[in-house]
ZAMARGU-4260 file (C-alpha; in steps of 0.2 Angstrom, whole numbers, plus 5000, padded with zeros to 4 digits):
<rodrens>
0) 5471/5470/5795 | 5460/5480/5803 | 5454/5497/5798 | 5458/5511/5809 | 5444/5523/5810
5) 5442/5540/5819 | 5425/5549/5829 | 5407/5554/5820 | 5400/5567/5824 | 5383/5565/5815
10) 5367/5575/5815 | 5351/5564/5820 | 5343/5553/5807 | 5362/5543/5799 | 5357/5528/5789
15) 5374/5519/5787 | 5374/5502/5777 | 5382/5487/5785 | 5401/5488/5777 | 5402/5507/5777
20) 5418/5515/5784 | 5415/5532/5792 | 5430/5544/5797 | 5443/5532/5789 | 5460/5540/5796
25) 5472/5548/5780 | 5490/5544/5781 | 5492/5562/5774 | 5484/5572/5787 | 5480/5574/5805
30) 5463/5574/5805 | 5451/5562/5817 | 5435/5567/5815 | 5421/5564/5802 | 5407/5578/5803
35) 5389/5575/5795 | 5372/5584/5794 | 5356/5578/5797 | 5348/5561/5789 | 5364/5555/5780
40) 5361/5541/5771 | 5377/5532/5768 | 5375/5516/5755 | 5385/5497/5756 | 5406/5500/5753
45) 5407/5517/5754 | 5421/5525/5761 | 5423/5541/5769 | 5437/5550/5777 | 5442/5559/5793
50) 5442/5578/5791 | 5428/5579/5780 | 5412/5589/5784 | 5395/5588/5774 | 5380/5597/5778
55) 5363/5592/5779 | 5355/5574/5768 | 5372/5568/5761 | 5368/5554/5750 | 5381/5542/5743
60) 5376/5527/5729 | 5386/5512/5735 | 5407/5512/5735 | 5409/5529/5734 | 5424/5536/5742
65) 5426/5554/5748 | 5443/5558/5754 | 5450/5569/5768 | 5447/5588/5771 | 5432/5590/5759
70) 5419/5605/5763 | 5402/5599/5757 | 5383/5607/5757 | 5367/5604/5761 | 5357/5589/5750
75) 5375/5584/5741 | 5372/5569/5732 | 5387/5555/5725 | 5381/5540/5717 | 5389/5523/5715
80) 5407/5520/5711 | 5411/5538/5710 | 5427/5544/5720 | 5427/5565/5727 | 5446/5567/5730
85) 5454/5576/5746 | 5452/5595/5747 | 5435/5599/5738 | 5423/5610/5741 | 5406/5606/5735
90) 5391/5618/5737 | 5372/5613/5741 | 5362/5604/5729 | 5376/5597/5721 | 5374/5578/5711
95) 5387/5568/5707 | 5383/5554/5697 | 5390/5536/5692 | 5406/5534/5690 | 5415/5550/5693
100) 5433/5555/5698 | 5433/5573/5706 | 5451/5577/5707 | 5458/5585/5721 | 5456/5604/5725
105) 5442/5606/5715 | 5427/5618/5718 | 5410/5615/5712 | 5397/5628/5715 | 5377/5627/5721
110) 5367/5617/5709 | 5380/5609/5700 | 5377/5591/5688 | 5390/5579/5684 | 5384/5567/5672
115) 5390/5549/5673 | 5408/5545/5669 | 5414/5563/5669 | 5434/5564/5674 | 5443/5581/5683
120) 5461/5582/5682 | 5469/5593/5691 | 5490/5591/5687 | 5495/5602/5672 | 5512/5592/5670
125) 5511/5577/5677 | 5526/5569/5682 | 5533/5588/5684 | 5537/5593/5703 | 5531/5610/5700
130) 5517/5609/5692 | 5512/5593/5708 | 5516/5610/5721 | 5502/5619/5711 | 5488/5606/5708
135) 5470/5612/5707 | 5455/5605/5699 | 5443/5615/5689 | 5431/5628/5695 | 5414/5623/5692
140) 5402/5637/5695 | 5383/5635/5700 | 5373/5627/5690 | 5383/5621/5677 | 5379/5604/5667
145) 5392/5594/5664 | 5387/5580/5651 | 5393/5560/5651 | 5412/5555/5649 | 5419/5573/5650
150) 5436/5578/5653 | 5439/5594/5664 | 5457/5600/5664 | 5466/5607/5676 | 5463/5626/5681
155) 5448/5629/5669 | 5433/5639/5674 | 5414/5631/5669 | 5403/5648/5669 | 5386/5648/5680
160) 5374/5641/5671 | 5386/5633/5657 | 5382/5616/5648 | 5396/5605/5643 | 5391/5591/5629
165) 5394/5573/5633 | 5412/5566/5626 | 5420/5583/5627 | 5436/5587/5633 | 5438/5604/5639
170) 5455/5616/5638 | 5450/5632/5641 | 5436/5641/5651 | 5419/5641/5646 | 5407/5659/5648
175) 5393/5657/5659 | 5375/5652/5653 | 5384/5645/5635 | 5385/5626/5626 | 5403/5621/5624
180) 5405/5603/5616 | 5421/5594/5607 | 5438/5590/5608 | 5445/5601/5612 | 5428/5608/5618
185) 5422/5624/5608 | 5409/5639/5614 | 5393/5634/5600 | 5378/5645/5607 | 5370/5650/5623
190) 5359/5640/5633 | 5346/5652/5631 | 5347/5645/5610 | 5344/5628/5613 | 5331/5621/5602
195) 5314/5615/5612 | 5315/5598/5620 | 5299/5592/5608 | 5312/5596/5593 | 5326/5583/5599
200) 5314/5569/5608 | 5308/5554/5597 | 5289/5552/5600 | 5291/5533/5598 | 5303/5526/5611
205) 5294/5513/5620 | 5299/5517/5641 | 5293/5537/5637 | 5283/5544/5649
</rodrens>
């Protein structure tokens, strides 16, 4: 079968890897165009879709997908394996690491970290018709950490600046600038209370710097 692709309209400076797809056409929309920025540099199986537009130094790690009617920045990063659903908007500066399942209708503000493996729902009820004419992802506000193998529920809000510990599962919305870690994930202390780095790092693990 072949694959049926739409236009590019590309900035100067795209690096596209032998067995990328670029403006792969949606069965659920309209759309015929893929717009990138400036030096895009898309990596070997990775797939995305007419309708979206990315702004300046897109970078994606090899198979990622990024699905239809997606807003993204400037210097947005997705790295290998990780799939951003339809309908996002991600700000500038944003990375995506390994892994990663960004659900569909979720925002994710300037300066935003998802750490490897973190999953985004985005259907309170699933199964229920109601709750499927109301999906939305989280919002993730700027600058928020979110740590490996976390769960972000539908509708919750991560506050500017927030850090969500690895593992956790979060229910509920989460204050700017605090650490929220668990499951379900619970408000511990401020970012601001952190202990020092020198405090938590061994002084004898043999690949430090």
């Amino acid at each position: 079968m072949t694959t049926k692709l739409g236009e590019v309209r590309a900035g100067s400076g795209l690096q596209a890897d032998p067995g990328v797809a670029l403006s792969y056409l949606s069965g659920r929309c309209q759309a015929r165009e893929l717009v990138l920025g400036d030096d895009a540099v898309i990596r070997t199986g990775s797939v995305l879709y007419a309708g979206t537009t990315a702004g300046d130094r897109l970078a994606t790690g090899h198979n990622v997908v990024i699905r239809e009617e997606c807003q993204l920045g400037d210097d947005v990063a997705v790295w290998s394996n990780s799939v951003v659903d339809y309908g996002c908007v991600i700000g500038d500066r944003v990375k995506i690491h390994t892994n990663c399942y960004v659900a569909q209708f979720t925002f994710i503000g300037d300066d935003a970290f998802l750490a490897p493996g973190v999953s985004v729902a985005n259907d309170l009820y699933p199964g229920n018709d109601a709750s499927a004419e109301k999906m939305a992802g989280p919002i993730i506000e700027a600058g928020a950490q979110i740590g490996a193998g976390v769960t972000l529920l539908p509708f919750v809000r991560i506050g500017a600046g927030a850090v969500i510990g690895s593992g956790s599962v979060v229910s509920r919305d989460v204050p700017p600038g605090m650490v929220a870690f668990g499951n379900p994930a619970r408000v511990a202390r401020a970012v601001a209370d952190l202990p020092p780095i020198a405090e938590r790092v061994p002084t004898d693990h043999p690949l430090m710097p």
